[in-house]
Steps between C-alpha positions, in 0.01 A plus 500: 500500500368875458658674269624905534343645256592895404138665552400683223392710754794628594501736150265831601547654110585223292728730317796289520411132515831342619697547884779391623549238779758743726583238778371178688497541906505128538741250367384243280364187714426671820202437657306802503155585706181656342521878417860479539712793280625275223657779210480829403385576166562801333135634317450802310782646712309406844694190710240243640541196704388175374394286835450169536106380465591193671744304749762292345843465299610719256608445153612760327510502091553893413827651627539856606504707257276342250225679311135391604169565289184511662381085593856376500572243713825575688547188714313269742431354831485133607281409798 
């Protein structure tokens, strides 16, 4: 199991330490390949892709729409 984790990355300024999880591109359980466009976050006003780091199913545990903090872990995927 490897989890998606929200890179902490993803924040250039650190101004505002929370985003929002706009929308998942896959539906949860698919079976999804490596560096496959998983969800857009929305970051310090900039929307980035979250892609898969590895081949397997999808779990999802943060809807769209939720707020994410740098490190969160926003679902996972079986192998």
């Amino acid at each position: 199991m490897v989890h998606l984790v929200v890179s902490p990355d993803f924040w250039v300024n650190r101004i505002y330490p929370e985003g929002l999880l706009e929308k998942w591109l896959v539906d949860d359980g698919a079976t999804v390949q490596t560096d496959q466009p998983l969800a857009e976050l929305r970051i310090e006003g900039e929307l980035l892709t979250l892609k898969a780091p590895t081949t397997g199913r999808l779990v999802i545990e943060s809807h769209k729409n939720s707020p994410v903090e740098p490190g969160a872990v926003i679902g996972f995927i079986r192998n």
